[in-house]
Wavefront OBJ file of the C-alpha trace (Angstrom):
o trace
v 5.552 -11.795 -18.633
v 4.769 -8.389 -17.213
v 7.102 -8.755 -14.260
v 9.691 -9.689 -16.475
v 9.501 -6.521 -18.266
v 9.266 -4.690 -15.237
v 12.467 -6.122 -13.354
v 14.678 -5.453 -16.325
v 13.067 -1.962 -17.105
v 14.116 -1.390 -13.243
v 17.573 -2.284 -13.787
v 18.491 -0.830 -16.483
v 16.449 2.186 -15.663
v 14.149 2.159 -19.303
v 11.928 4.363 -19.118
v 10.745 3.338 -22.696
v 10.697 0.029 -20.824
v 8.555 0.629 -18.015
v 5.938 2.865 -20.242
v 5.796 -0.302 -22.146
v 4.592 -2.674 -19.462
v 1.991 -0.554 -17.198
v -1.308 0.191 -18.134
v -1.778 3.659 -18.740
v -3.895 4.139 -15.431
v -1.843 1.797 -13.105
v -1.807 3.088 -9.476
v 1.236 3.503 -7.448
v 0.927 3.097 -3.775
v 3.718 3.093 -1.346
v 4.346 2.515 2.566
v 7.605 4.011 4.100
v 6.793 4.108 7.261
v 7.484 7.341 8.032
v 11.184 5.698 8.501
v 11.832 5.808 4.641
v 11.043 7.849 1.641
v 7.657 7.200 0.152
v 5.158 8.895 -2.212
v 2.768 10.620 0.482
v -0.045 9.995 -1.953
v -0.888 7.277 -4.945
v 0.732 8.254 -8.142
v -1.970 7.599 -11.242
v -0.735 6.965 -14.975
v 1.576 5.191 -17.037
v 4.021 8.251 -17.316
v 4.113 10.005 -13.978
v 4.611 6.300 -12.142
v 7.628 5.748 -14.872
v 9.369 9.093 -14.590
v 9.176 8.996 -10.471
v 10.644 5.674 -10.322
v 13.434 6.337 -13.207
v 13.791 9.527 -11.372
v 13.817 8.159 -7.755
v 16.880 5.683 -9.050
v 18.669 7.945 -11.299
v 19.072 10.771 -8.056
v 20.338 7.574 -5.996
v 23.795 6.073 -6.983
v 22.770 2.839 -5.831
v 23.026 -1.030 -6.888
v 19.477 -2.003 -6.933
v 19.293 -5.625 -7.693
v 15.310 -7.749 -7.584
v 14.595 -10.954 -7.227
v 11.017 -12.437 -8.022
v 9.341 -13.582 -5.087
v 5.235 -14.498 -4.336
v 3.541 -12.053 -1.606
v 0.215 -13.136 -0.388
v -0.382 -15.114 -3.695
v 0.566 -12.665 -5.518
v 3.926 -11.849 -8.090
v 5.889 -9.111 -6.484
v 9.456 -8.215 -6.659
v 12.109 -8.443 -3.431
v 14.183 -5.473 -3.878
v 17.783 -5.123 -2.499
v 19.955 -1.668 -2.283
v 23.674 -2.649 -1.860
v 22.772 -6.282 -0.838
v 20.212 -5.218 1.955
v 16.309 -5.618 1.497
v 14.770 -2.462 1.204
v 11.149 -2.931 0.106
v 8.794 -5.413 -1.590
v 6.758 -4.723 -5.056
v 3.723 -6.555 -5.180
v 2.207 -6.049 -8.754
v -1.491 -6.346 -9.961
v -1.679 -7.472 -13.866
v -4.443 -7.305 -16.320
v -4.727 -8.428 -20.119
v -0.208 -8.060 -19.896
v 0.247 -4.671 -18.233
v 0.987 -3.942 -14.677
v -2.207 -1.968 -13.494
v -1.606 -1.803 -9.885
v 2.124 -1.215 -7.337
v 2.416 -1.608 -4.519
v 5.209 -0.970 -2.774
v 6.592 -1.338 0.725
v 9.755 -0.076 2.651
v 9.021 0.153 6.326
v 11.017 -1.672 7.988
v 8.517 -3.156 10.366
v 6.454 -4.490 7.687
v 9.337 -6.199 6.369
v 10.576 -8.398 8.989
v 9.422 -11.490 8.007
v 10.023 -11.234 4.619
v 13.682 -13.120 4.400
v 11.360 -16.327 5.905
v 8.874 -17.945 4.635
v 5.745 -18.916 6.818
v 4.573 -22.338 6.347
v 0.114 -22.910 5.769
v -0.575 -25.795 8.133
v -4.320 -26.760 8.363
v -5.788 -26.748 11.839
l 1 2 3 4 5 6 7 8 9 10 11 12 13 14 15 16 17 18 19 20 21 22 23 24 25 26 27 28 29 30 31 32 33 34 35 36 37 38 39 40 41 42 43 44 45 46 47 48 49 50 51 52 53 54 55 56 57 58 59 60 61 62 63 64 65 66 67 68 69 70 71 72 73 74 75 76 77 78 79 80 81 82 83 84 85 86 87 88 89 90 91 92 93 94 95 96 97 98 99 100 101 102 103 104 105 106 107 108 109 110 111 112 113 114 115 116 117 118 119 120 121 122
């Protein structure tokens, strides 16, 4: 499974690894906030998304650990730095590779995220 591939590319920082598993136009889009760092703009293609995020982890000395978790019906990733959430990944996949990221680290959007919301019909 594509997220599969991706997780374990992220923690053992493959670059190999995550060239392997996006598509070669995937789309990077990320939310900080303006409280953390984010990519300003979407990143486009297989290698420029891999390098910034083998780069982004490689400058940081950090454990980075992931757990998979479901986001609006969709796979995404729950991301922890040194045991405390720090973003979500939702992923878009198509025909195996990961064509579409999108992740989020403001804090405010993240809130609810340790909970889960039950669907009641009214």
């Amino acid at each position: 499974m594509a997220l599969e591939s991706f997780r374990r590319a992220l923690k053992t920082r493959d670059l190999q690894g995550l060239l392997d598993v996006l598509a070669p136009q995937v789309v990077l889009v990320s939310d900080g906030g303006g409280v953390k760092q984010a990519a300003p703009q979407p990143i486009t293609g297989a290698d420029k998304v891999a390098r910034m995020i083998v780069s982004g982890l490689g400058k940081a000395q950090i454990a980075l650990t992931s757990e998979p978790i479901v986001i609006n019906g969709n796979p995404a990733l729950l991301l922890r730095v040194d045991g405390e959430i720090d973003g979500v990944i939702a992923v878009r996949v198509e025909d195996a590779r990961i064509t579409g990221l999108y992740y989020v680290r403001n804090p405010q959007k993240l809130t609810r995220i340790a909970s889960e919301t039950p669907l009641t019909l009214r």
